[in-house]
N, C-alpha and C positions, 0 to 999 in steps of 0.2 A: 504493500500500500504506500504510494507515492505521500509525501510530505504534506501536500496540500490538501490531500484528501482527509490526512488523517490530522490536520488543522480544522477543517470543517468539520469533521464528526466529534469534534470535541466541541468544538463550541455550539455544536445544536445536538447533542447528547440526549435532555433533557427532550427534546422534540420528537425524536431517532424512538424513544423507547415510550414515549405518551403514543406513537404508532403501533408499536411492534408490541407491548404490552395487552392490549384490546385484540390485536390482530389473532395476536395465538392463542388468549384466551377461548375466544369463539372456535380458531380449530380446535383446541383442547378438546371446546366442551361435545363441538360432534364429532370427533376423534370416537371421544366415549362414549359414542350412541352410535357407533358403527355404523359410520361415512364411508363411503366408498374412498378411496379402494382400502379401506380396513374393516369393511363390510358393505353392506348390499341395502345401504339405506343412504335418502337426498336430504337436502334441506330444505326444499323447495316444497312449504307447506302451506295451505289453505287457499288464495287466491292463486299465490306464486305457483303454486301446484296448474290450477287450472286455466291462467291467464298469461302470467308474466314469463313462463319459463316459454308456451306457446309461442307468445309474443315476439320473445328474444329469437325463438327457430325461425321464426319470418321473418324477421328485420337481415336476421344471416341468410337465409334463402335469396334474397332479392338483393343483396350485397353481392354474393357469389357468382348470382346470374344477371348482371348488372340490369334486375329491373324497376320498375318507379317505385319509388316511395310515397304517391299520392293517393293509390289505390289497391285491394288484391282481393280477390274472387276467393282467397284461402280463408273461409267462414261468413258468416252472417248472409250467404246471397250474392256477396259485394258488400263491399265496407270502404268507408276512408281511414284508409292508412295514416294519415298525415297524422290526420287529431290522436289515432291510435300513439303514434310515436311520440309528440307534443305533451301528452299523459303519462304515458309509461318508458318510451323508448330514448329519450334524447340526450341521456347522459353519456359523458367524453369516454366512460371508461366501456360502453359494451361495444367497441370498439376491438376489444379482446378476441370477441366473436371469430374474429377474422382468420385469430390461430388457429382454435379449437376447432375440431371436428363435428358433425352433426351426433357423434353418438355421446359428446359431450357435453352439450349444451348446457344441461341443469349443472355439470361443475362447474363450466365458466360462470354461470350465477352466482354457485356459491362464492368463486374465488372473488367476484366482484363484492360482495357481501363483506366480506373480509375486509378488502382494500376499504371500502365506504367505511365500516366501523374503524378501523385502526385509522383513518384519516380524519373521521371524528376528534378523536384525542389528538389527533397533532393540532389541529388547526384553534382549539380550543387554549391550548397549551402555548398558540401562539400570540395568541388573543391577550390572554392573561402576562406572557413576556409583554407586550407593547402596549399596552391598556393601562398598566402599572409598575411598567419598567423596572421589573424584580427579574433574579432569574433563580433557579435552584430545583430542586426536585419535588417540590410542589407541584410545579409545573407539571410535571409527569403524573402526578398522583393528582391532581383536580380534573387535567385530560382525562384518564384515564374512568373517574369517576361521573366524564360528563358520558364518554363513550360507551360506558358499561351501564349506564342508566335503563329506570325499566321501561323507558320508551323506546331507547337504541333498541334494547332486547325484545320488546314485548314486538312492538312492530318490525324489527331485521327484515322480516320477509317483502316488507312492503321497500323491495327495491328502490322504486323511482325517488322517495321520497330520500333516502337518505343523502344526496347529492346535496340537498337543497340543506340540513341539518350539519353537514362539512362546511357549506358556504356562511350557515349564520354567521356564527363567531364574525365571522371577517366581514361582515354589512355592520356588526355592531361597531368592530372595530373603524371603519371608516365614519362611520356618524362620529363616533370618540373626536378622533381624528379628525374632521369638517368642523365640530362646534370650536375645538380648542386653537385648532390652526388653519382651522380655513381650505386645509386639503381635503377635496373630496372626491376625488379620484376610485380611491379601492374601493370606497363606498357605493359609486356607481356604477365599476367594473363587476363586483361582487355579486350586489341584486340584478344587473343583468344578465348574469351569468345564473342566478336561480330562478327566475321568470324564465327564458329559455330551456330548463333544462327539466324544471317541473312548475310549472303556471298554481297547479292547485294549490301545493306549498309554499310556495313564494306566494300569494293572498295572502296568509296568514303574517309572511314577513314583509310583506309591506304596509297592512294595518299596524302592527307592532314597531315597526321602523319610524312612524309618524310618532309614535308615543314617546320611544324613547329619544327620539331628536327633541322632542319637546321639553322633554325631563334634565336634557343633555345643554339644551343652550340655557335654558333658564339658572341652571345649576353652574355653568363654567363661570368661571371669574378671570378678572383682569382681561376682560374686553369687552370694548365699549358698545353702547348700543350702539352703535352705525354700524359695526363691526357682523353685531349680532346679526340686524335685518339686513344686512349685506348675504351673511351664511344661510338665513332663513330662504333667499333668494336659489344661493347655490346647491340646498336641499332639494328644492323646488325642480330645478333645473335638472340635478343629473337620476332625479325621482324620474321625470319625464324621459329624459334620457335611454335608462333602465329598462322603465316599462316598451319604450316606439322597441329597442333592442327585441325584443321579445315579440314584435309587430309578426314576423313571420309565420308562430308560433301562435300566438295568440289569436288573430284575426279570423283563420280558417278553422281554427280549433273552435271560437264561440258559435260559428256558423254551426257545425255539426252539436256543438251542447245544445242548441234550441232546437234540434228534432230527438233530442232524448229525452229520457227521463227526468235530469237532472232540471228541463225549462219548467216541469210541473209542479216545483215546490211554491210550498207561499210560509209569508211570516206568521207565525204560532198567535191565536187568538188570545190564548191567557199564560202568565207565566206558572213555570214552573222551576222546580229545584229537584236534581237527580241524588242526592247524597245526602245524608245529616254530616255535622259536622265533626265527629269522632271517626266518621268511617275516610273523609277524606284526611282525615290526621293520620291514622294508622297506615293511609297508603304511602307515608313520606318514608316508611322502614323497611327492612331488609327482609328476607326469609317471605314475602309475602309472593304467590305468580304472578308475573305479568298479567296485563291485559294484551291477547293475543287476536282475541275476535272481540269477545263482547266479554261487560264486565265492569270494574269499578278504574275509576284512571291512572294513567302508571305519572307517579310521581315522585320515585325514589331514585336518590340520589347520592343517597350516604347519610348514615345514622348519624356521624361527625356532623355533618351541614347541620344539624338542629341545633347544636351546642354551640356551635360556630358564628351562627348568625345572631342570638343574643350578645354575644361578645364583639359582634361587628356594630350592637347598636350601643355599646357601653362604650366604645373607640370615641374620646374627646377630641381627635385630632381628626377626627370625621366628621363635615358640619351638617349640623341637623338638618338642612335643607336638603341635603344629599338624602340623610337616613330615612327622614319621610317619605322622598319622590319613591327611592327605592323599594321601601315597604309598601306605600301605598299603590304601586303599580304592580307586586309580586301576589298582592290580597287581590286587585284587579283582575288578573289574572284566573285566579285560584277561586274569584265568584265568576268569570264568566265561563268557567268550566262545566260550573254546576249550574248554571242556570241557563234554561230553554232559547231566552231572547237575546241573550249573546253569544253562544254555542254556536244559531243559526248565521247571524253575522259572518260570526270567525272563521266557519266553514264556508265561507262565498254564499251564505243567503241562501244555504241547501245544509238538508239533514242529514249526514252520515247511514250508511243503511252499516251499522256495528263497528269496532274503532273506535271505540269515545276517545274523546279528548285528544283530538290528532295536532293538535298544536300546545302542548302541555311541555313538550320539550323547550318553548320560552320560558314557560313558569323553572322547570329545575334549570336553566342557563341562568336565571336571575338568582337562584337561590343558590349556586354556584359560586355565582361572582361575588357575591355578598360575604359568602362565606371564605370565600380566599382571602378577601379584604380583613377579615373578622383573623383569618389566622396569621397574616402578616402584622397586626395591630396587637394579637395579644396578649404583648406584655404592658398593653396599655390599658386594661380592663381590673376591674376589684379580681384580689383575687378569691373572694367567694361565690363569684356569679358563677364558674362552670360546674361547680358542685351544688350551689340550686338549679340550675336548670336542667341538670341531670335528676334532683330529688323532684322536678316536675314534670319529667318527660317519664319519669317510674312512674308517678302517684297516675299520668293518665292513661299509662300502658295497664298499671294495676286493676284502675276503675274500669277500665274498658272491659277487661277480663272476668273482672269480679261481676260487675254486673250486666253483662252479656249484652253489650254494646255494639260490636262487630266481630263478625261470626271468622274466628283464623284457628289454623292449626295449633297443637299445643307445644310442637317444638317452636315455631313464632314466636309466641310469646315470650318463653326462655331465652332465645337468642338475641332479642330485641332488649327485653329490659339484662343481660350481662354484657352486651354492647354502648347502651346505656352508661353503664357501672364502669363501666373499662372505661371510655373515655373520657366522662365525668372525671375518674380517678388520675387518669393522663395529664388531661387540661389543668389541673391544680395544682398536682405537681410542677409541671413546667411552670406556673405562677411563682411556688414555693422555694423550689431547686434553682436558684440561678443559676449556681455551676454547674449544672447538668442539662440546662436547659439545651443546646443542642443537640445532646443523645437522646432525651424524651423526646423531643419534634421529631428524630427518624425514627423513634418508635412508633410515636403515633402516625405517621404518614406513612409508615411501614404498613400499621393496623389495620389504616384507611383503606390500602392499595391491594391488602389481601381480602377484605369484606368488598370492595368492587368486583374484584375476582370472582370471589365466591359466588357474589352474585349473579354475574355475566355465565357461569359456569349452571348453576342452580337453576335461571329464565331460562337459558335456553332450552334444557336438557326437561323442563316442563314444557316448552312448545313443542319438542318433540318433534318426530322424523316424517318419512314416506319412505313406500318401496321403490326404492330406483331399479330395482332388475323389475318389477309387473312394468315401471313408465317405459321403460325403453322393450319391452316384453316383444311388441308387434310392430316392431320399427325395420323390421329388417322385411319379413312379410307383407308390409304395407308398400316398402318402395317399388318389390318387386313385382308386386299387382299393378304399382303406379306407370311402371316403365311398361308394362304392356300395355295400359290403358293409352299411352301419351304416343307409343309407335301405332296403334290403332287410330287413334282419332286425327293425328297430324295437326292440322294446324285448326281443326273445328273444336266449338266451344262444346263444354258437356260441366257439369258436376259429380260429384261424388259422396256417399256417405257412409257413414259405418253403422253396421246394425246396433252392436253394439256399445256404451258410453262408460270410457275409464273416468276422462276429463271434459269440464266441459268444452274444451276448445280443441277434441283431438284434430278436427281436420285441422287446424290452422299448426298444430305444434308438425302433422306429418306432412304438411303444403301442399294441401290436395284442395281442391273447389267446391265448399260445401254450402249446407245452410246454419252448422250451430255456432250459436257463439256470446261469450261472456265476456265483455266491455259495458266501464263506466262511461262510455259515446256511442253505444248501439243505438240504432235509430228507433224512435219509440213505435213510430208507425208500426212497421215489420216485427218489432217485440210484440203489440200489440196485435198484430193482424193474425198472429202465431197462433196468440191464446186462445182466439175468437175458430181458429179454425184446428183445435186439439190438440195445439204440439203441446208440449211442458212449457211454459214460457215465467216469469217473474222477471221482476225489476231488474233491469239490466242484463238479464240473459234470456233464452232460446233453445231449445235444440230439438233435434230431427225426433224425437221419442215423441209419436201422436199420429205419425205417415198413414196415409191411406194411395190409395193409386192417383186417385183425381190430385191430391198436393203435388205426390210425385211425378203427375206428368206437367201440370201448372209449373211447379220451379224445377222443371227438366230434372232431375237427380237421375240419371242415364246410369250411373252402377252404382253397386252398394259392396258394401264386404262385410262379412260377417264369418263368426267364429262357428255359426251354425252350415252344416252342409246338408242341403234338399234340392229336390228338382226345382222348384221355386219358391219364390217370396214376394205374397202378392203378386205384380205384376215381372216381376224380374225372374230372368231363368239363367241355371248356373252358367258358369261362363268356364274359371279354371280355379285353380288351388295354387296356394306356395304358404309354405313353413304351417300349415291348418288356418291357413286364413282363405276364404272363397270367397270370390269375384262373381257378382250378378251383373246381367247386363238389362235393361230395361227398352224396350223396342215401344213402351207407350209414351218418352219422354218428345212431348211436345214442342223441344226447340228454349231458345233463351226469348222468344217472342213469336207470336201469334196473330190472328185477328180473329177479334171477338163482337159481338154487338156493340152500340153501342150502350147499351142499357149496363153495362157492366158498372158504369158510373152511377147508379142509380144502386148498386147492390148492396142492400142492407145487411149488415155483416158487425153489427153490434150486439148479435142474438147470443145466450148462454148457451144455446145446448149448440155446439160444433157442427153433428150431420146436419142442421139447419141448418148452418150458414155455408157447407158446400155446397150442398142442395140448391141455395140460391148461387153461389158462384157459377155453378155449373146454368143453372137455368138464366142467370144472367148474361152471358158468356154463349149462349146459344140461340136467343130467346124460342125455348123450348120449355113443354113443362114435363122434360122426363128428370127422374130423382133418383138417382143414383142409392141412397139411402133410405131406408123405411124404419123409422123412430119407434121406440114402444116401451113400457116402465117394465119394471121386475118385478113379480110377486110381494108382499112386504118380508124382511126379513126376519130371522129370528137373533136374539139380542141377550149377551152372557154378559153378568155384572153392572147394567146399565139399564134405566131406561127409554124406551123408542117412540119416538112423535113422529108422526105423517104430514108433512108438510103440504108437499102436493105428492105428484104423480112421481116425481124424479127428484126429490128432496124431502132428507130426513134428520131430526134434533136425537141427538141422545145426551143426555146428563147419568154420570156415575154414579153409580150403586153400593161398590165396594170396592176394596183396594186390591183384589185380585186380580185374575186373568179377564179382562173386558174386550168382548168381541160380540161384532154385527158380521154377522154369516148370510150372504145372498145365495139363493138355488136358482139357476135356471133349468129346464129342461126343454130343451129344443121339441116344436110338435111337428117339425120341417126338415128336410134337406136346405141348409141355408148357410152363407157366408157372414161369420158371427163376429161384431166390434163391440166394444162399448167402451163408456166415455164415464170417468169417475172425477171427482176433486172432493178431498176430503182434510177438512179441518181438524187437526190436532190428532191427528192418525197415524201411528211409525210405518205401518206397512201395509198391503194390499196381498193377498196370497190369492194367485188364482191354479185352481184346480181341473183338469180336462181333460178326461180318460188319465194315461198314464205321465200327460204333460203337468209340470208345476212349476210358476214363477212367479217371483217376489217384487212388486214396484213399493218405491218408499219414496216416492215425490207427490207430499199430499196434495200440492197444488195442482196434480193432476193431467190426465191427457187421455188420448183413445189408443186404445190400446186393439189389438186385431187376436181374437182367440182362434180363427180358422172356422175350415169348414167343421159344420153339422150336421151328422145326419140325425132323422125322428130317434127321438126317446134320451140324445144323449145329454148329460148334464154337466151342467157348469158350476162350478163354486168360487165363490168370491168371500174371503175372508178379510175384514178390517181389524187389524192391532188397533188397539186404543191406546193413546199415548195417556201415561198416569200422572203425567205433571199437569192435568186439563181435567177438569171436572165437566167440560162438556163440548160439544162440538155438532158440526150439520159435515152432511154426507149428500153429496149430490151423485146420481148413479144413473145412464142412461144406456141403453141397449139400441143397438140399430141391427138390420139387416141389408149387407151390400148385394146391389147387382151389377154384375161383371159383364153380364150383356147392354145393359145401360150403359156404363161405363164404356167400352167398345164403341155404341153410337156417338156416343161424347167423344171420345177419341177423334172418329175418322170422319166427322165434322170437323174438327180443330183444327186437325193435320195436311187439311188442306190448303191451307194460306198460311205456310210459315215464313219466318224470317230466317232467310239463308245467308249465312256469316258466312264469307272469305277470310275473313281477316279479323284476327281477335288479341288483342292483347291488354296488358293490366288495366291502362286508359286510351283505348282504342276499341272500335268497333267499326265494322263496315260489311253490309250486305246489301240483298235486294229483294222484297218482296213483292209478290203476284196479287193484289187486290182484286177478287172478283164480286164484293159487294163493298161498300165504302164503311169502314167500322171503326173501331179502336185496335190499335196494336199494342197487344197486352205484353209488356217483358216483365219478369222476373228479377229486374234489377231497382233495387231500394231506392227509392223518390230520395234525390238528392242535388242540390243545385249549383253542385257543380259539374253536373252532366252538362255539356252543349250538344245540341241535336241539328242534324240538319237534314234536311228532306229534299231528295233531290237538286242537293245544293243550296237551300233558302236556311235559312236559321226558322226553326222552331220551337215553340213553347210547351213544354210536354203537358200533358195532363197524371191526377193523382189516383190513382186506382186502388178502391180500401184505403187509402192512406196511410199506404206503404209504397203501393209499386210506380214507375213509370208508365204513362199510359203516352201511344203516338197517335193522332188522329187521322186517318189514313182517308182518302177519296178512291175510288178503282181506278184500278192501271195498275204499272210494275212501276214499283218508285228503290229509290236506291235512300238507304237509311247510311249514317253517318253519324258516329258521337266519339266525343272526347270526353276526357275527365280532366278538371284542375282544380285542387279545393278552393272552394268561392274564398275571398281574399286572401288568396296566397299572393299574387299580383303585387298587391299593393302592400300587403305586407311585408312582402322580400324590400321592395322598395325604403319602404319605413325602416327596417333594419339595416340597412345597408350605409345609410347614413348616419343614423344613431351611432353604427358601429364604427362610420368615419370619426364622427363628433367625438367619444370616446378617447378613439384615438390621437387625436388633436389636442384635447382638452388634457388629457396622460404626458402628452410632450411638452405643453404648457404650464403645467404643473411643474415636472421635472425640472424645465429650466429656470421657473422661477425660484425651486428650492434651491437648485446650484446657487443660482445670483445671489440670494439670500446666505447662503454657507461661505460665497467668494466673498463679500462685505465682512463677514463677520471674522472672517482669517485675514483679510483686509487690514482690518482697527486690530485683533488682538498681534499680529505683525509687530506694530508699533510704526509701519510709512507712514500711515496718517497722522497729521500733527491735528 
């Protein structure tokens, strides 16, 4: 190691190991929950499992094969990309992607997961160097305690967001920095670089960023007011700045937020309050889990900081005006976690659907900094304060347990209140002990840096793993069906889907062309149009589980693959096999577009019961009144440990009985040769068991869908068993039975199949055919109403219409007309634009800085010289 090198690692030593401490810790802790390659488990859990790891296999597919980032047919129908990547994808480091292999994917996660947390503690560690111009191994042990936090840990998984948690520190840092000397440079490089990289995180930090600039100039001294509202201006300025940076990013990204979900929130009618106040006191301690999904907020940060921060308000050389803003913004905080009407706010004016308190990482950054200050200070505090405040962090640890206040483990307890005791006893000593005062501080920050540890090791290994040999299970199976589908169809459009569902985003994780898919920017239409017509669908997700043949030929899914081998599936007949994975090919897929009446605009498709609203699809879409469907209820059922209400015909209340085994058992018995579906959603119900002849399978998505039992012949029966979930004393069951005809279907076909839209030419954001109009209709596509489709009709620009309010409708006249579309997300344009300059400005504004600090530092070496008289 060259001289220089090892001059630099000594002087950021303290930085070097505030990384590399965090870093190993997290391998440590899934080390020993047997990580691959030390065993056969991921870390890529709950969303990450279903979205982000998905996610990251597309962002590397389309990297690979150099294609756009605007758009991809790999889930949802069609989806925009962009906003996907805006949300989840646009951090500097999955860039990694580029090494790793496809059968790597979820380790590059992980390792990126690593990197983000160990860069936590540096950059906090750096914070705290220049914030307070101290250096020493605190440094490394405050990092390290922001880094192991139960928000790092509890959330780890939630990738995207940790980029934006690396970059705080350094926005606060540069505010610091802008009120005291007027640079604000890193400040505006910093939040631009978190508004770009994740928009929904950077919200929170730029509501918070106004607060503390606020707290920050009012609080600086020895500069004058001109000075101030001079800074006030330069806040303003690279605020604006910050945000146009993020123009590319942002502009196209809100366009897609107001066809989801997220445009249908509104502000809360009355308040409310999620917590009492002992239960959020007890989550500032140790030994307690994370909040991983849902649950109480993670607000731990070190059992020290409680001690610590008393002693930061007893620091006389700290002026009160300080200690107020600081506290009264850290309590701010800490009631708008708990309460309805600022929760909503802080979240962008939308309700988290689980993850409370996702911006709670400012509260323990404040209660961090607070408390660094509090141990740099001291020896300037009574020295009986940290032994009462340890005699009253027991008496509430005591009371809380004594009298059953919040409901915790009983090693918690013990470990909380003799950490308590320990530091309590630390802190006084070092008051006590002058001569020894230096060895007790690397003891206690010894103590400090093994309860982080502990902790980081503890959360994680409670969030727990996945099987990484089931995710990568059928990955080798699936390419090799894909490669035969891709030499067969050539350069024609088609879809694809899997019978059936590990995750919910498998097509997108294997990059095949499907319709399911889990994003906080799915289009709300097509989530919506889903449910109305049987898939599974909720807030923000979809998937293919509800198919019947009429969906399947409406949104073309031309093969399917499944783990089942038979002559057919529905409409699909086998095609081939590889590794037991079998290929169907479907000969009723209708194409990516059609013509249809036009009454299809006119198709009410708000109905509950699904085989009605094909029914209408299909009779919209033809104007015919053949129906595919024949609807009909189920005998009423009989009911173990509950009681049973008759709603209507196809809806039924049960309320519990007792705390045993509770089940509603349906009979059918077929009095037909018939092709048998039905259509269930059921509230507060673990599972569904259906029974048929020798066939038995299990659904456990109460919210439900259609499910296809097959053919019947007279006499044979069906069984339909509902689990009753025991944490619900009561629930409705809605249960509908149809009977399909497949000779219907067929004339529905071979009408449809007459006027398709023939693609030449297909790609991510491209399209180009020509279709044969022999009546003048709507040209029905399969692709999610989105505007930033451009259409063009025989060369003219056109204005598409909304079909269901989800799909693209084209308005056709007879003749042969030539179709034509592009994709670009609606203000990408203008927003590259917007960034582009910002990012000039930036950069202008960073050289202008620069030289004015030189000019400032040449003056001052100038006079201290001694040339100037």
């Amino acid at each position: 190691m060259s001289r220089k090198i090892k001059s630099w690692v000594s002087r950021n030593a303290f930085h070097i190991l505030a990384f590399l401490i965090p870093f190993f810790v997290v391998v440590v802790a899934f080390i020993c929950q047997g990580m691959w390659p030390f065993g056969d488990r991921g870390i890529a859990i709950i969303d990450s499992y279903h979205q982000y790891v998905p996610f990251l296999s597309e962002l590397q597919y389309k990297w690979r094969h150099f294609d756009s980032l605007f758009y991809s047919w790999n889930g949802g129908l069609g989806m925009n990309f962009w906003a996907v990547i805006a949300y989840y994808l646009a951090s500097p480091l999955n860039l990694l992607l580029l090494v790793f292999p496809k059968s790597m994917v979820m380790e590059c996660f992980s390792l990126i997961v690593f990197i983000k947390i160990g860069l936590s503690g540096l950059s906090f560690s750096y914070f705290l160097k220049k914030r307070f111009h101290h250096e020493g191994i605190e440094l490394t042990v405050f990092g390290c305690c922001y880094a192991l936090s139960s928000f790092s840990i509890g959330y780890s998984w939630n990738i995207m967001w940790l980029d934006c948690i690396v970059l705080f520190p350094l926005v606060m840092l540069g505010i610091y920095r802008l009120c005291r000397n007027g640079r604000g440079w890193l400040y505006g490089i910093s939040l631009a670089l978190c508004i770009f990289i994740n928009y929904y995180i950077a919200f929170m930090i730029c509501i918070f960023s106004c607060i503390d600039f606020l707290m920050e100039i009012v609080c600086v001294r020895h500069v004058s007011m001109k000075k101030k509202i001079c800074r006030i201006f330069k806040f303003a300025g690279y605020s604006l700045i910050a945000g146009g940076f993020g123009a590319v990013m942002l502009i196209p990204t809100a366009s897609a937020l107001m066809a989801s979900q997220s445009a249908k929130s509104s502000f809360p009618s009355s308040i409310k309050f999620y917590r009492d106040f002992f239960e959020l006191l007890c989550q500032h301690f140790t030994a307690i889990e994370p909040t991983d999904l849902s649950g109480n907020f993670n607000l731990y940060c070190g059992v020290a900081v409680l001690l610590l921060i008393p002693v930061y308000l007893a620091n006389k050389r700290i002026r009160i005006q300080d200690k107020i803003f600081h506290i009264a913004v850290a309590a701010f905080l800490l009631i708008s976690l708990n309460t309805n009407y600022l929760t909503y706010i802080w979240h962008g004016f939308h309700f988290p659907n689980d993850l409370p308190g996702r911006y709670s990482f400012i509260y323990i950054f404040m209660l961090l900094t607070m408390a660094y200050e509090g141990f740099r200070g001291l020896n300037r505090c009574p020295r009986w304060l940290p032994a009462v405040s340890a005699e009253i962090w027991m008496l509430v640890l005591a009371g809380c347990w004594w009298f059953d206040l919040v409901d915790l483990e009983s090693y918690t307890w013990v470990i909380n209140c003799v950490a308590v005791w320990i530091y309590g006893l630390l802190l006084t000593c070092v008051l006590l002990w002058k001569n020894k005062k230096r060895k007790l501080k690397v003891l206690l920050l010894g103590i400090m840096l093994v309860e982080a540890c502990g902790y980081g090791i503890f959360g994680l290994c409670h969030n727990g793993t996945v099987d990484r040999k089931d995710y990568y299970s059928d990955q080798k199976a699936v390419w090799t069906l894909k490669s035969e589908i891709e030499e067969r169809e050539a350069d024609n459009f088609y879809r694809v889907e899997l019978e059936e569902r590990r995750g919910r985003d498998d097509v997108t994780w294997h990059n095949i062309p499907g319709m399911s898919l889990f994003s906080s920017t799915v289009n709300a239409g097509v989530d919506h149009l889903a449910k109305r017509l049987g898939f599974f669908a909720v807030t923000n997700k979809y998937s293919y589980q509800g198919a019947t043949p009429e969906t399947d030929a409406f949104f073309n899914i031309k093969y399917l693959m499944s783990n089942q081998k038979s002559d057919t599936v529905r409409t699909f007949e086998w095609m081939s096999e590889a590794d037991g994975k079998n290929l169907y090919i479907n000969h009723c897929a209708l194409g990516l577009g059609f013509m249809v009446s036009d009454n299809i605009l006119n198709w009410d498709y708000e109905k509950t019961n699904p085989f009605d609203v094909i029914n209408q699809m299909v009779m919209a879409s033809t104007d015919s009144e053949e129906k595919p469907f024949r609807y009909f209820g189920i005998p009423d059922p009989s009911a173990e440990g509950c009681d049973l209400t008759t709603d209507t015909w196809a809806d039924w209340s049960y309320t519990s009985t007792d705390n045993g085994e509770e089940e509603i058992t349906y009979t059918y018995v077929s009095d037909k040769e018939q092709d048998f579906y039905f259509y269930f959603k059921a509230a507060h119900c673990v599972s569904v068991r259906v029974a048929y002849l020798e066939n038995k399978k299990t659904y456990s998505d109460e919210d439900g869908h259609i499910v296809h039992v097959g053919q019947l012949s007279e006499g044979d029966e069906v069984t339909l068993t509902f689990k009753l979930d025991k944490d619900y004393s009561s629930g409705t069951i809605k249960l509908i039975a149809a009977e399909h005809s497949m000779d219907t279907f067929y004339n529905i076909f071979n009408t449809l199949s007459e006027q398709k839209w023939d693609i030449d030419r297909a790609t991510s954001t491209k399209l180009h055919g020509s279709v044969d109009v022999q009546k003048a209709g709507m040209l029905f596509t399969s692709i999610p109403y989105d505007e930033g489709w451009h259409i063009r009709v025989d060369g003219q620009d056109t204005e598409p219409e909304k079909i269901g309010d989800a799909f693209i409708g084209i308005s056709l006249s007879g003749g042969t007309h030539e179709i034509e579309m592009s994709y670009c997300p609606k203000g990408f344009k203008s927003g590259l634009c917007i960034t582009v300059v910002c990012g000039i400005l930036l950069i202008l504004t960073g050289f202008i800085e620069k030289k004015r600090c030189q000019d400032v530092y040449n003056r001052k070496k100038y006079k201290i010289s001694g040339t100037e008289v």
